[in-house]
C-alpha positions in Angstrom: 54.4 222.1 232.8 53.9 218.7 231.5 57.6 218.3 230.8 58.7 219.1 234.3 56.3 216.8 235.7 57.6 213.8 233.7 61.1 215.0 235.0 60.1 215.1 238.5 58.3 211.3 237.6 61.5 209.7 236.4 64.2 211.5 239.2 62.0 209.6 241.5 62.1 206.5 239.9 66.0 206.7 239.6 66.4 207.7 243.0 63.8 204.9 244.3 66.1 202.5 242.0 69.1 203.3 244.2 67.1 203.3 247.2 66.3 199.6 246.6 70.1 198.7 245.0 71.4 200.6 248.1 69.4 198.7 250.2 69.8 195.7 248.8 73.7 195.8 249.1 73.5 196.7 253.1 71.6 193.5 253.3 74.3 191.4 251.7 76.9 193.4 253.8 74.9 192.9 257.0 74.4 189.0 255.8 77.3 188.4 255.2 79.3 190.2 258.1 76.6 188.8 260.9 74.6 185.7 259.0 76.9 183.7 257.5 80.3 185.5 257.6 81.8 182.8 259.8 80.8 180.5 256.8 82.6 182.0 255.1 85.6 182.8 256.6 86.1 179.5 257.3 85.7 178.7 253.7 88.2 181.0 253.1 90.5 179.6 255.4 90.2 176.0 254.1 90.8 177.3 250.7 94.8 178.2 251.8 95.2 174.5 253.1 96.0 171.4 251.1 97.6 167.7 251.9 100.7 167.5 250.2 102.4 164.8 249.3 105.8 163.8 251.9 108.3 161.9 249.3 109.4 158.5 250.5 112.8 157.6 250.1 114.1 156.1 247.6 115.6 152.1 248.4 119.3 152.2 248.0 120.7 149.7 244.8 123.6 147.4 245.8 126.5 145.4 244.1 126.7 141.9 244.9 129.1 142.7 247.7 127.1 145.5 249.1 128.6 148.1 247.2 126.6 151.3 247.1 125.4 151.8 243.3 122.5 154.3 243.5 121.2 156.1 247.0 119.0 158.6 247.8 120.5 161.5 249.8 118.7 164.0 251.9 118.9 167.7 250.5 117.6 170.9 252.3 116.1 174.2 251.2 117.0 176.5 254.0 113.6 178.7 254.8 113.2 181.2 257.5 109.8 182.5 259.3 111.5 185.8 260.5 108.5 186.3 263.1 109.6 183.8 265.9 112.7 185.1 266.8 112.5 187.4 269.8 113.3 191.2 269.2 116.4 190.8 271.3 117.8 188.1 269.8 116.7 189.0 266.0 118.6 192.6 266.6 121.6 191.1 268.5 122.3 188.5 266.0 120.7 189.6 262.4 124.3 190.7 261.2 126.0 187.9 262.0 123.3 185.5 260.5 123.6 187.7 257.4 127.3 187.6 256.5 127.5 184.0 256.9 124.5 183.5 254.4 126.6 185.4 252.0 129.7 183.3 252.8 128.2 180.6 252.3 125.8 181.0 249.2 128.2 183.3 247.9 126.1 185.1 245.4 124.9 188.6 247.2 126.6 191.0 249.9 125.4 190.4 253.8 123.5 193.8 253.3 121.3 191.9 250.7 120.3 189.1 253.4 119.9 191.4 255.8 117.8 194.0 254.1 115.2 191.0 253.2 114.8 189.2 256.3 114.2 192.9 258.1 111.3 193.6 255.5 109.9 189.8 255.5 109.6 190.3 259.3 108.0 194.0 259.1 105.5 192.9 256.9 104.8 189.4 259.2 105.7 187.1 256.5 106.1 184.0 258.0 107.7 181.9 254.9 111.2 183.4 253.0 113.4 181.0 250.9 116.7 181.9 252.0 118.0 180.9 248.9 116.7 178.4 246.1 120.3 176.5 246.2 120.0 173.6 247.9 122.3 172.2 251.0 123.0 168.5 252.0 123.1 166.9 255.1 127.0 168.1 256.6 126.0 172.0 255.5 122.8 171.6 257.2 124.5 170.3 260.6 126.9 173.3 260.3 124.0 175.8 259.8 122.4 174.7 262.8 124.7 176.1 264.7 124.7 179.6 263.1 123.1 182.5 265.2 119.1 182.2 265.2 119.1 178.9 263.4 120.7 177.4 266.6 117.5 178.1 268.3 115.5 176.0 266.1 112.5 176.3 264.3 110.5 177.2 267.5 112.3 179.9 269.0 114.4 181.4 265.8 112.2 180.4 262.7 114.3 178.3 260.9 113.1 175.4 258.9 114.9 173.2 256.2 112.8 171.6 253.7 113.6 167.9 252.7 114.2 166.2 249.5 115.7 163.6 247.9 118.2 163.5 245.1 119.5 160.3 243.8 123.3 159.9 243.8 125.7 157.3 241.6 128.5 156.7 244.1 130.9 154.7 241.3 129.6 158.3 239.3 129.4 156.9 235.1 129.8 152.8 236.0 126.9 150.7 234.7 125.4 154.3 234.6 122.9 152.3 231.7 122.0 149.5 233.9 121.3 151.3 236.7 119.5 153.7 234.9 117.0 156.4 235.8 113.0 156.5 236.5 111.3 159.1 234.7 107.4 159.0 234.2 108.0 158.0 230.7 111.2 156.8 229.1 112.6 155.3 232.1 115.8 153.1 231.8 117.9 150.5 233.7 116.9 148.5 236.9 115.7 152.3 238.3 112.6 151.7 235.7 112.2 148.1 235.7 111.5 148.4 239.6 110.2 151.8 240.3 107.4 150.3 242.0 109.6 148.4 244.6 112.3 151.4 245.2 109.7 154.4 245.5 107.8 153.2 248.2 104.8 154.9 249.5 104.8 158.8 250.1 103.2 160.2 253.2 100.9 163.0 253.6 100.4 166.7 255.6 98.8 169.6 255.7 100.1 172.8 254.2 98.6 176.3 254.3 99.2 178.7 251.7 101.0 181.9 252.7 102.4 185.6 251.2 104.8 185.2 248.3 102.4 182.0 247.1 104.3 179.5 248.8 103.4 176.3 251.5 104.2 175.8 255.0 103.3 172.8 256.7 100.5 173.3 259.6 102.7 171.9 262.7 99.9 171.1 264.6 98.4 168.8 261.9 98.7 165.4 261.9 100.5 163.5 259.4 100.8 160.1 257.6 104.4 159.2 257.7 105.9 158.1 254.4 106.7 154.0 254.0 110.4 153.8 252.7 111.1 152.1 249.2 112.3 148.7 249.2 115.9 148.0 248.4 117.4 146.3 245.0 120.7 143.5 245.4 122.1 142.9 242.0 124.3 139.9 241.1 126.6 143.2 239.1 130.3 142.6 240.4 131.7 146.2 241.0 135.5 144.9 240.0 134.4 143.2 236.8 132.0 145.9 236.3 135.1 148.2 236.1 137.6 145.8 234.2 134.4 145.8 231.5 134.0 149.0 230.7 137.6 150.4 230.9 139.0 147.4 228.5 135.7 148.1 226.1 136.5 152.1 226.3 140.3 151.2 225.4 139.5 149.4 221.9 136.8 151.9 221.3 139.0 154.6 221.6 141.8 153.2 219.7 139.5 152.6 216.7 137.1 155.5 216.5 134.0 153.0 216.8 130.6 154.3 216.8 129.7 151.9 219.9 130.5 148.9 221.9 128.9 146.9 224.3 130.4 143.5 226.6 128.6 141.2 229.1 130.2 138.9 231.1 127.8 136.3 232.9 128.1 133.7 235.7 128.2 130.5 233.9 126.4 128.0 236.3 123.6 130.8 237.7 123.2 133.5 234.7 124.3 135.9 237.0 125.4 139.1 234.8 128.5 140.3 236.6 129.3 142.9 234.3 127.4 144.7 231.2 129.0 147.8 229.6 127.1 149.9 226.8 129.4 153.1 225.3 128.5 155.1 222.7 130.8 157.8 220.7 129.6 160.9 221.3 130.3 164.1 218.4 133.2 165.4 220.5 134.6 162.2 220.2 133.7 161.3 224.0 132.2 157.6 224.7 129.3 157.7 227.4 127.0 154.9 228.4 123.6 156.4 226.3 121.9 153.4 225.2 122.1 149.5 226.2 123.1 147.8 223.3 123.9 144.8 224.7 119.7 144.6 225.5 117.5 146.6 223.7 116.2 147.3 220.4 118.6 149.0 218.9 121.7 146.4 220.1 119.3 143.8 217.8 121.5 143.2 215.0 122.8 140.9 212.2 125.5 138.8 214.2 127.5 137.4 211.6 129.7 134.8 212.2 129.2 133.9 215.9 126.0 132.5 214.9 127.5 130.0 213.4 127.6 128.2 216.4 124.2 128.0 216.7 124.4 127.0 212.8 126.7 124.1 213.8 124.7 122.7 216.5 121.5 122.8 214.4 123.9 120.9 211.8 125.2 118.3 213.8 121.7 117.9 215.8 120.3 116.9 212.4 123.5 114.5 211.0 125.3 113.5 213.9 128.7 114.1 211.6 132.0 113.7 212.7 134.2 116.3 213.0 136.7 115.0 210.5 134.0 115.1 207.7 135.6 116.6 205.0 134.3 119.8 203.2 135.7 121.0 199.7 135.6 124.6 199.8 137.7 124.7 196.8 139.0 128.6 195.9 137.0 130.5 198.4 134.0 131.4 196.5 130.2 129.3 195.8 127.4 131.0 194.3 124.0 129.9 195.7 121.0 131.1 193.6 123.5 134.5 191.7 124.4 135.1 195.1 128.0 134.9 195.7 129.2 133.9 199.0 133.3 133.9 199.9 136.0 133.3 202.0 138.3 136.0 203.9 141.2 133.8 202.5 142.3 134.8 199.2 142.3 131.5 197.3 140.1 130.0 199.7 140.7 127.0 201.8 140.4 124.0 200.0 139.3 121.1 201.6 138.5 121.2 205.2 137.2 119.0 208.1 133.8 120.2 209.2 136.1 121.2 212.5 138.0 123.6 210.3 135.5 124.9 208.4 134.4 126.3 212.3 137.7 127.0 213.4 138.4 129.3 210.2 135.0 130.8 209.9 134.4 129.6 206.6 131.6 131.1 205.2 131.2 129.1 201.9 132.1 125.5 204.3 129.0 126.7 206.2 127.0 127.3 203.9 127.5 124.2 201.8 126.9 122.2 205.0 123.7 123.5 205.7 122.3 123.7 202.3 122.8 120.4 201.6 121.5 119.5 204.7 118.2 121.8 205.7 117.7 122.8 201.8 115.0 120.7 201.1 113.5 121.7 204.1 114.3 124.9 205.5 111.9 125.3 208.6 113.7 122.4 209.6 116.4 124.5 210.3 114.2 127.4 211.6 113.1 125.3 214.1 116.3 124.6 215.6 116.6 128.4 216.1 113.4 128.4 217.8 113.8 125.4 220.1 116.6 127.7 221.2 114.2 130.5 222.2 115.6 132.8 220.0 112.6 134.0 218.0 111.4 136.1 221.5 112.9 137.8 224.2 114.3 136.4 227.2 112.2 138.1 229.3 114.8 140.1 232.0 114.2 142.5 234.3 115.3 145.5 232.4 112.2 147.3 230.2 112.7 147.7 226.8 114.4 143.9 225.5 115.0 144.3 222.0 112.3 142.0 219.9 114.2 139.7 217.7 113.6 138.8 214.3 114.2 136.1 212.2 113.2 135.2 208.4 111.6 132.2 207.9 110.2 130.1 205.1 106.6 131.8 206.1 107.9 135.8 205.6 107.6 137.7 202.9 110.9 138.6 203.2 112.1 134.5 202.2 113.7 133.7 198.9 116.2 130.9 197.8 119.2 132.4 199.6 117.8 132.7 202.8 119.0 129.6 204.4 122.8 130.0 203.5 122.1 133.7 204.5 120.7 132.7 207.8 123.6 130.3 208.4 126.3 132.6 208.5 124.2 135.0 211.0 122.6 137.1 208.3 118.7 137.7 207.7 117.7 137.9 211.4 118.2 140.2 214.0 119.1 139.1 217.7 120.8 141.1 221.1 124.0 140.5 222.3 122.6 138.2 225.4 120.5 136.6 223.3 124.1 134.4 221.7 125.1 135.1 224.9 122.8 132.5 226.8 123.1 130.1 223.6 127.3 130.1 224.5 126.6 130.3 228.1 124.2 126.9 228.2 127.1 125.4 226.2 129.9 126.2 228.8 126.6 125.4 231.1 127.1 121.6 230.2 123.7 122.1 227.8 121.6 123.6 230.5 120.5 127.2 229.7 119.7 129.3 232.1 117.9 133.0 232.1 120.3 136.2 232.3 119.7 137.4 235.7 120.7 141.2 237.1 118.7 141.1 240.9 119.1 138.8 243.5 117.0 140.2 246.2 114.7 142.8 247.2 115.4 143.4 250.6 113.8 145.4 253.5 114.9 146.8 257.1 113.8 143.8 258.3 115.5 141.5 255.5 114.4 139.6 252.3 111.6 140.8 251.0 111.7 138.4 248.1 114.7 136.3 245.9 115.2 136.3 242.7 116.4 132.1 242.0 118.1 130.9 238.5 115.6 130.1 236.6 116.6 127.3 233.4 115.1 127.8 230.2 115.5 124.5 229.1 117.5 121.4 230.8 119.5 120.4 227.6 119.7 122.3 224.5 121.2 119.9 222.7 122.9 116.1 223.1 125.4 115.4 225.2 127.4 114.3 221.7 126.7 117.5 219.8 127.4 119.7 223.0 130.8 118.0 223.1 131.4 118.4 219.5 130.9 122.2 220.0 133.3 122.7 222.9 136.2 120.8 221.1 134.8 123.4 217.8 135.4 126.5 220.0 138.6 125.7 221.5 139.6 124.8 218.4 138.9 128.4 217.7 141.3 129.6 219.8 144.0 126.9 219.3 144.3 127.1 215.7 141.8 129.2 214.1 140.3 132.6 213.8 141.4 133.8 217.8 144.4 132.1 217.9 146.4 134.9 219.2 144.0 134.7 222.7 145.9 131.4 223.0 149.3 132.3 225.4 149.5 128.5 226.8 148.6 129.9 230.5 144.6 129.0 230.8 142.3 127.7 228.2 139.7 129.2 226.7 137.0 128.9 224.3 135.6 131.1 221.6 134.3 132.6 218.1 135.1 135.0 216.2 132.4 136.8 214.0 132.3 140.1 211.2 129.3 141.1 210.0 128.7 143.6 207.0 126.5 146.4 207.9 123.7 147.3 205.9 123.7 150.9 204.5 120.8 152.1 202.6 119.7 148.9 202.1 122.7 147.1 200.6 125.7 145.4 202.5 128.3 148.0 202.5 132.4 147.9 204.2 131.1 149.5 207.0 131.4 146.1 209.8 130.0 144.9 213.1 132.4 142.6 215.3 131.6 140.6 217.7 133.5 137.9 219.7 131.6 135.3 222.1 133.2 132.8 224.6 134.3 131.5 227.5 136.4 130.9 230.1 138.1 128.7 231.9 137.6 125.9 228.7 137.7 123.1 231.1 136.0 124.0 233.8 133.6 127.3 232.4 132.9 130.0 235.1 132.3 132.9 233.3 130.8 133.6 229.7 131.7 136.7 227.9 130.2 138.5 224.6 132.0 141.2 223.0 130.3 143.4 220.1 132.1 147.0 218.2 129.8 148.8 215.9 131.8 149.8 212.7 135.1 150.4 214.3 137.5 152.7 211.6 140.7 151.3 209.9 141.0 148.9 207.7 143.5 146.6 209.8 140.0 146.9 211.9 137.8 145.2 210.3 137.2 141.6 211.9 136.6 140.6 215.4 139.7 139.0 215.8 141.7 142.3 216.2 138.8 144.2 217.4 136.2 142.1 219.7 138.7 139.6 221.0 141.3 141.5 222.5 138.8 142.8 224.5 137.5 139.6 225.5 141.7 138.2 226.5 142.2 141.6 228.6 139.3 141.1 230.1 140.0 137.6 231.2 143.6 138.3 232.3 142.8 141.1 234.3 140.1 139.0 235.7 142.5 135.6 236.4 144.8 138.4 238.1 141.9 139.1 240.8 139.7 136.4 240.4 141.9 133.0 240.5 139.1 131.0 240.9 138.3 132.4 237.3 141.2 129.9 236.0 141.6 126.6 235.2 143.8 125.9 238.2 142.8 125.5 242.4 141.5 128.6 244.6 144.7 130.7 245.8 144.9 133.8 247.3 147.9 136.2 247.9 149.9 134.7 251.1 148.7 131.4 250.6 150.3 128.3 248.5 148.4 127.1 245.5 148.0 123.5 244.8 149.9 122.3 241.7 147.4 120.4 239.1 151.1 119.5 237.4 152.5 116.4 238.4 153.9 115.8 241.3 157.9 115.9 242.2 158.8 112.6 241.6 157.0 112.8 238.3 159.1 115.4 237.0 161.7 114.9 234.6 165.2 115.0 236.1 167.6 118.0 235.4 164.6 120.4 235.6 165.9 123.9 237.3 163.9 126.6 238.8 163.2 129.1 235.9 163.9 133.1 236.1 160.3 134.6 236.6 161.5 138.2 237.1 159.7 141.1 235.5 156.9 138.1 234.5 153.3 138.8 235.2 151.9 136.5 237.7 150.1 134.3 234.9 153.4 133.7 233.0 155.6 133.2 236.1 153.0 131.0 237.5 152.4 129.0 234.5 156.4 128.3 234.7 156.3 127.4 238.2 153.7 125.4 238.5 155.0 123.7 235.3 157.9 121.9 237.3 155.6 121.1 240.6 156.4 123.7 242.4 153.7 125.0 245.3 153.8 129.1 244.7 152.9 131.4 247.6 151.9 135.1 245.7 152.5 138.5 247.6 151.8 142.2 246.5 150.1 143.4 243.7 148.3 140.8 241.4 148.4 142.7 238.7 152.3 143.6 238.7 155.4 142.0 238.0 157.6 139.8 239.7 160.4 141.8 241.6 161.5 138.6 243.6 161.9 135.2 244.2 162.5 133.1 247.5 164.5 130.3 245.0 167.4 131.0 242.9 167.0 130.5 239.3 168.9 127.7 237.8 169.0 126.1 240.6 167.5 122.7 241.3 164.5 122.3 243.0 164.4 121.2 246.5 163.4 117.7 247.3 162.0 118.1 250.7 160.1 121.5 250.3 159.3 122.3 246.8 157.9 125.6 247.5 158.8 129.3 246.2 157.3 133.1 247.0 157.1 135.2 244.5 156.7 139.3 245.2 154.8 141.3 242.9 154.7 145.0 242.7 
């Protein structure tokens, strides 16, 4: 009896236990469908909307002529709300619209389009991605005229969602330069001035619907996006091109690991062209890295520092060019380091001028030991009154650091000055000896490499980007003229002599370097060659540097570096004759002879054959005997005919001839 009433006890408890859970839970129903259900079915609601970000676009990157280098073009995803269209117009034209989706996308049958818009709009889904390919602006136009879409997104659903994609129009040239933005590891001018080009994004309201993805709430207001600014660059598209495809023509002929080649406005630091290839495992060469800037271009020069050797030299001893400088049989050991001469045999004695115009490393090297050896930081700081221990400081992120060893590093021992001398034991970019050269040509004023001009708006300049000069005189007006007659000697007679054709004059230096390879100098070489052009009258400056190009008739930057450097510069007179040493012509129109005048001439002269010349050789003999030469056709072709018969004399009254190129 006892047991059954302890049963009866706890049934009732149980039951009273769901009495009060069951209760308790039709008060929370009751409170929350009556009390504060609006609550939260508002907080439900504001928990499917969010501000999204609207992308601004992207300011556009220019050539100095206005050239298109990098844009940002509008691409659509094509998304449909399969609601809004009316019942008669959805049935009439739901075939149509489907075969023409599958035309167009071209990867399922109509049957597949049509089957999912049908279902989409049975089950009141108001957001389908057509398709995740994206269209651009002329395929959007043309689907906006297709059945439904034509209605618009009001009456047939149809909404294209915007983006931007950034486009190259010259496709691969100054690919590097340009560059890309990325949140990290950014290159080029893209990176450098991703502030300026993004602009600011805008802002609307999205709400979260079936499938997971966002639609924009129409009604909303929204904060239109502010456009980035644009970027003008002082990059001349022509050169740009001549650049890169005579770099890519030596690299290719010698299997080189990499090149790179700047050529710079001489009197503003403008770079007009800068060309970076590297040799990929097929055997391809793409623009990966900038060499010609950053940290990995910063190298061991070699010989084309010895400019900068020679005007610390005669900085310090004012010595003439003829000073003579035994360098015996090619060969001087300087603490049990050797140190020789390409020339088997060696030299000999040699003016200080010679030792330069042959590149002589032991000349060099006795010069500036005997000069700076009892004090070497003397010499160091020469180097550094050149700026050359930092960067210079462009616009492009990631300037190589350069380095140099000096009396105070670890790294110093008793052949570091004769190493330093002949561009050994320090580390320096390609503009870097670039800008030395340059304020040379410059008349001693060096100015800073420059790659924007302007940052420009709708409404105009934004802001200018001037020259900006480093220093007003890098040396004395003695020493400076002392190192032109030095680097055109270079060409005349010495290591680049085959650059000189007679036609314009030019000024230059060669330089090899030995690489090092596991921490010892090995036959694997760097080349260089660094000049500029025209010698009398400098407008543009040019540096030329192959990373271990294969072969051993390869080895030296006279028959690597510097043919790049002439074909650059004759393909450049051929479109830029301002670029020579002779006045402004232009095709159609006479050129002034700077040959003297008619009367001057000797007597006998006749008029010379220039067919099948180029247009620098047949001028060169034209212009030779005072004639005024009009140019037609193609600058860079031949000569197919001329107004004045050969060997014939030249006329007294008019001394003018055409000449037709094709």
């Amino acid at each position: 009896m006892q047991f059954t009433k302890e049963i009866l006890l706890r049934s009732r408890l149980v039951l009273l236990a769901v009495v009060l859970v069951m209760t308790l839970i039709i008060g929370k129903i009751i409170n929350l469908q009556f009390i504060t259900g609006d609550q939260w079915r508002h907080a439900a609601k504001v928990s499917q909307l969010t501000y999204k970000p609207i992308s601004a676009s992207r300011g556009n990157i220019y050539a100095d002529d206005g050239s298109l280098l990098a844009t940002s073009l509008p691409f659509y995803t094509v998304i449909l709300d399969p609601t809004v269209a009316s019942k008669e117009l959805f049935n009439k034209s739901i075939d149509e619209l489907s075969q023409k989706l599958a035309s167009f996308f071209g990867d399922h049958p109509d049957i597949h389009y049509k089957t999912r818009i049908i279902h989409a709009r049975n089950q009141k889904r108001k957001f389908l991605v057509l398709n995740k390919r994206t269209i651009n602006q002329k395929q959007k136009e043309k689907m906006q005229q297709w059945p439904i879409f034509k209605q618009g997104k009001y009456k047939g659903g149809v909404i294209f969602q915007k983006e931007y994609k950034r486009y190259n129009p010259f496709a691969v040239l100054a690919k590097r330069t340009i560059g890309l933005y990325r949140e990290t590891n950014g290159s080029g001018l893209e990176y450098a001035f991703n502030k300026e080009l993004k602009g600011i994004d805008g802002q609307a309201l999205y709400q979260k619907v079936v499938g997971g993805n966002w639609k924009q709430v129409q009604e909303a207001p929204i904060i239109n996006p502010v456009h980035g600014y644009d970027l003008e660059t002082t990059i001349d598209i022509n050169l740009q091109d001549i650049t890169e495809s005579s770099l890519l023509e030596v690299l290719e002929k010698t299997s080189a690991q990499h090149g790179c080649a700047i050529v710079m406005e001489v009197a503003s630091g403008a770079i007009k062209a800068i060309a970076n290839l590297s040799r990929t495992p097929s055997g391809r060469y793409i623009e990966a890295y900038n060499y010609a800037v950053g940290n990995q271009g910063c190298v061991e020069p070699g010989s084309i520092f010895k400019l900068v050797s020679m005007l610390a030299l005669l900085e310090e001893t004012r010595w003439p060019l003829t000073k003579p400088i035994d360098t015996g049989n090619g060969s001087i050991t300087f603490f049990g380091r050797s140190i020789r001469d390409v020339k088997k045999g060696g030299y000999g004695l040699l003016t200080l001028q010679e030792v330069f115009e042959n590149s002589s490393n032991v000349g060099i090297t006795m010069a500036i030991q005997e000069t700076f050896g009892a004090n070497p930081q003397k010499f160091i700081d020469y180097i550094e009154q050149l700026g050359m221990h930092h960067p210079l400081g462009i616009e492009l992120v990631g300037e190589g650091k350069p380095y140099i060893v000096t009396p105070k590093s670890k790294m110093w021992n008793k052949v570091s000055l004769p190493s330093l001398s002949m561009g050994y034991s320090l580390q320096v970019t390609p503009l870097q000896l670039l800008t030395i050269c340059n304020a040379i040509a410059n008349g001693g004023k060096m100015v800073k490499p420059m790659l924007v001009r302007h940052l420009k708006s709708a409404n105009g300049i934004i802001k200018s980007f001037p020259t900006t000069v480093l220093k007003e005189k890098i040396c004395s007006h003695e020493t400076l003229g002392k190192l032109k007659l030095m680097l055109e000697g270079s060409i005349e007679r010495g290591t680049a002599r085959k650059l000189n054709d007679g036609f314009y004059k030019i000024a230059g230096k060669t330089g090899t370097a030995e690489k090092l390879v596991d921490g010892s100098y090995s036959d694997h070489h760097l080349t260089s060659f660094i000049g500029y052009f025209p010698a009398e009258r400098p407008r543009y400056s040019c540096i030329i540097v192959v990373d271990d190009p294969q072969g051993k008739q390869y080895h030296f930057g006279s028959e690597v570096s510097a043919p790049i450097f002439k074909n650059i510069v004759d393909r450049v007179a051929g479109k830029d004759l301002e670029a020579r040493n002779v006045p402004h012509a232009t095709p159609g129109q006479p050129m002034q002879p700077q040959t003297p005048p008619l009367d001057q001439v000797e007597p006998g002269q006749l008029i010379p054959d220039v067919l099948h010349k180029t247009l620098r050789d047949a001028l060169f003999l034209l212009e030779s005997i005072g004639l005024e030469v009009t140019i037609k056709g193609n600058m860079h072709g031949t000569v197919c005919q001329q107004s004045l018969k050969p060997q014939t004399a030249i006329p007294t009254e008019n001394p003018k001839i055409m000449i037709q190129l094709r």
